[in-house]
C-alpha positions in Angstrom: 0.0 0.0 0.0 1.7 3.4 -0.8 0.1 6.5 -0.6 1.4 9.5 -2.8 0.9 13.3 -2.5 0.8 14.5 -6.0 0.4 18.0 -6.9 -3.4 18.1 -6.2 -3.1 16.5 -3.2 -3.9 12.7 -5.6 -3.4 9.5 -3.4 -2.6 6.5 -4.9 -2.4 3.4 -3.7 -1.2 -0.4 -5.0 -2.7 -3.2 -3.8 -0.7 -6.0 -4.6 1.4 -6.9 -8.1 1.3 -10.6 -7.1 -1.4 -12.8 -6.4 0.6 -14.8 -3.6 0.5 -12.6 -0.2 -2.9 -10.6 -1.6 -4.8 -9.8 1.1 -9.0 -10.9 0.5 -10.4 -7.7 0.0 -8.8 -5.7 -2.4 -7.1 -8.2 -4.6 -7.7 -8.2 -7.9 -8.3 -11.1 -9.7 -9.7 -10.4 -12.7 -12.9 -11.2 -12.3 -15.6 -9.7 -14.3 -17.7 -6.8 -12.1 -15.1 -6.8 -9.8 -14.7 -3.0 -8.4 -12.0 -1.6 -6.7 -12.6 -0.5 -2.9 -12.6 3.3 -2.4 -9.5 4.7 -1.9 -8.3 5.9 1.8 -10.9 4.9 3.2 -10.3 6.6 6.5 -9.5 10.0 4.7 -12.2 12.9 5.0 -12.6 16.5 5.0 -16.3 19.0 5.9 -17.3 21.7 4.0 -21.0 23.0 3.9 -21.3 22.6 -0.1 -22.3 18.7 -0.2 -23.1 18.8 -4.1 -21.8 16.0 -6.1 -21.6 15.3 -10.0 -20.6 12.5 -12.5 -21.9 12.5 -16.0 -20.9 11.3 -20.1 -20.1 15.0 -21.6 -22.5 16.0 -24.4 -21.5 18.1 -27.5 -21.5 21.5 -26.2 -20.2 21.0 -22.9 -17.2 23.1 -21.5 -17.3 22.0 -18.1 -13.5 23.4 -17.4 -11.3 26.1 -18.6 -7.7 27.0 -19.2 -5.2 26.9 -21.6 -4.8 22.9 -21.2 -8.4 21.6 -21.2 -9.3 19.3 -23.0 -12.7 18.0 -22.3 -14.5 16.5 -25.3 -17.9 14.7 -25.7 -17.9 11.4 -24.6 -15.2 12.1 -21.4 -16.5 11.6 -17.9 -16.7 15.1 -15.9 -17.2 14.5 -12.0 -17.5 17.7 -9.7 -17.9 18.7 -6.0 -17.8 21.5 -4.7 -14.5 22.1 -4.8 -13.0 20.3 -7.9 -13.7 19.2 -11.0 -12.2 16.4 -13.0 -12.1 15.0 -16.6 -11.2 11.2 -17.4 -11.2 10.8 -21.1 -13.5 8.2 -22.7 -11.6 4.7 -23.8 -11.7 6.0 -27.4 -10.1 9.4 -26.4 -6.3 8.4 -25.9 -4.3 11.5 -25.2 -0.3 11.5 -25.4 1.0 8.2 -23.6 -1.5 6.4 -23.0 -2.8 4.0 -25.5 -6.4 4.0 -24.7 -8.6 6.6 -22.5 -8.9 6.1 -19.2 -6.9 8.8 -17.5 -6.9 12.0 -16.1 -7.1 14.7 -18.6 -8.2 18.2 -17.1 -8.3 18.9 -13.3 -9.4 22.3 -12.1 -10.9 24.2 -8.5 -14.6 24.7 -8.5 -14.2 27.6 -10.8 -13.3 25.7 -13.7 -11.7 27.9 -15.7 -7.7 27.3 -14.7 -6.7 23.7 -15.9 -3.1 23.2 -15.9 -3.1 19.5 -16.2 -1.8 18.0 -19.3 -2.5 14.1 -18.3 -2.0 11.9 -15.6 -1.7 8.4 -15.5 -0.9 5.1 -14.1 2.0 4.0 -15.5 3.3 0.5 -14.8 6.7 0.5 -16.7 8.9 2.4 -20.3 8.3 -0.4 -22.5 5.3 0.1 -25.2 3.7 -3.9 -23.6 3.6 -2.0 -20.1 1.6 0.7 -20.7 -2.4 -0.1 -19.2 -4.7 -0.8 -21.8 -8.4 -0.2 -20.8 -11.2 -2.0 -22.4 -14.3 -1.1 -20.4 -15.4 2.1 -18.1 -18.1 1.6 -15.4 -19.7 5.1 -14.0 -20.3 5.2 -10.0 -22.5 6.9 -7.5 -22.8 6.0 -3.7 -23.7 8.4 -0.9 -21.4 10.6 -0.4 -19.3 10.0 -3.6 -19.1 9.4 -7.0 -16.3 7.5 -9.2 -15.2 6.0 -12.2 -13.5 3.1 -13.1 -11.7 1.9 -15.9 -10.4 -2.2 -16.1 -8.5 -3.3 -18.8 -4.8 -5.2 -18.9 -1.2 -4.2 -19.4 -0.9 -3.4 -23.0 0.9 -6.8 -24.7 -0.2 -9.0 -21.7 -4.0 -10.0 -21.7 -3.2 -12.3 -18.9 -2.4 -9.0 -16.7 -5.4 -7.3 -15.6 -5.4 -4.0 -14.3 -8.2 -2.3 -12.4 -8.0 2.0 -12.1 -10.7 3.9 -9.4 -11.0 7.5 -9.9 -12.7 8.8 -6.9 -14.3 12.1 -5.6 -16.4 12.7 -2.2 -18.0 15.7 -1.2 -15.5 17.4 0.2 -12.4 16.3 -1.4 -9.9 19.0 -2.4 -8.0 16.1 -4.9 -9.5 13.6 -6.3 -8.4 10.0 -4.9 -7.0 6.9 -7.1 -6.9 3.4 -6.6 -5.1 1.0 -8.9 -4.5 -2.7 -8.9 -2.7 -5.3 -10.8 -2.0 -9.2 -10.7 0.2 -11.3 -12.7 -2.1 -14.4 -14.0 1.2 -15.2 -16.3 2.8 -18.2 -15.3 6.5 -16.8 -15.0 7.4 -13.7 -12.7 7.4 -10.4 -14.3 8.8 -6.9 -12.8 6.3 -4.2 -12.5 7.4 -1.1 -11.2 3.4 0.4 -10.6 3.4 4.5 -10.1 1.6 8.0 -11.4 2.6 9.0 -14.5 2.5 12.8 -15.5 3.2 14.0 -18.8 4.5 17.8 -18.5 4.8 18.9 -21.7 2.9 22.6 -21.8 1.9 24.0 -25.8 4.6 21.5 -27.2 2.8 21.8 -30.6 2.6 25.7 -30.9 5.4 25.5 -33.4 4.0 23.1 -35.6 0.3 24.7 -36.9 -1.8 22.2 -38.9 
């Protein structure tokens, strides 16, 4: 288990890499409807704005601003009152990542000062390594909503990978959860972590 402070105060956390030691709750095993448990559980915060939001963006939506959002129809926009996030849709793969599935705009409740260019989990440099999403399941409970996107590691269908992207009402960050598990029959090295790219109006130079 390793919690991270990230820039917007993100948590992650791993669960386990191998199936052996795995602990019952929280082990993924690739099962199908399996969902991830919320993420720091014991972590809250009170505020007196208790409004919570998680819907598909429409055409015409513009839910954030700044000079890197990039919200489209089809992302997932999830909002309290003090954040708001964007997770782009499977078929909306931005920079490294080879499918959707990660974190594309994050702003405050005023939306209009995204300075996130993506963030996601990364598992490892090599092009098999990278996590490749396949489905993207939308959740409300009380008190939060989520999303969650399960695929495997891109090159190795036989390592499932399970990513929770989770607000509650008072969050100031929005909390992730990601878990893996070899199902290969030979040891592999995973080195599981956040992975941000920085690059900030790269493509300025280059007009289309």
């Amino acid at each position: 288990m390793r919690p991270v402070a990230l820039l917007f105060a993100l948590p992650a956390l791993l669960a386990s890499v191998l199936l052996s030691g795995c602990p019952p709750e929280g082990c993924l095993r690739g099962t199908e409807g399996y969902l991830i448990p919320t993420p720091c559980e014991a972590l809250s915060f009170s505020c007196d704005d208790q409004s919570l939001e998680i819907r598909v963006l429409e055409p015409g939506d513009a839910p954030v601003g700044g000079l890197d959002a990039l919200a489209a129809p089809g992302d997932v926009y999830m909002s309290n009152g003090r954040v708001r996030v964007v997770i782009d849709a499977l078929n909306h793969p931005h920079y490294l990542g080879p499918t959707g599935g990660g974190i594309v705009d994050f702003t405050s409740a005023a939306g209009d000062d995204d300075s996130l260019r993506h963030f996601i989990q990364a598992t490892g440099a090599l092009p098999e390594e990278a996590d490749f999403y396949t489905s993207l399941e939308l959740i409300e409970e009380d008190g939060l909503v989520a999303v969650q996107v399960s695929g495997h590691l891109d090159g190795r269908p036989d390592v499932p990978i399970h990513t929770r992207y989770e607000l509650h009402a008072c969050d100031p960050g929005v909390r992730v959860r990601t878990e893996l598990v070899n199902l290969e029959p030979d040891p592999i090295s995973v080195l599981l972590g956040d992975g941000h790219y920085m690059g900030n109006r790269e493509l300025l130079p280059f007009p289309g």
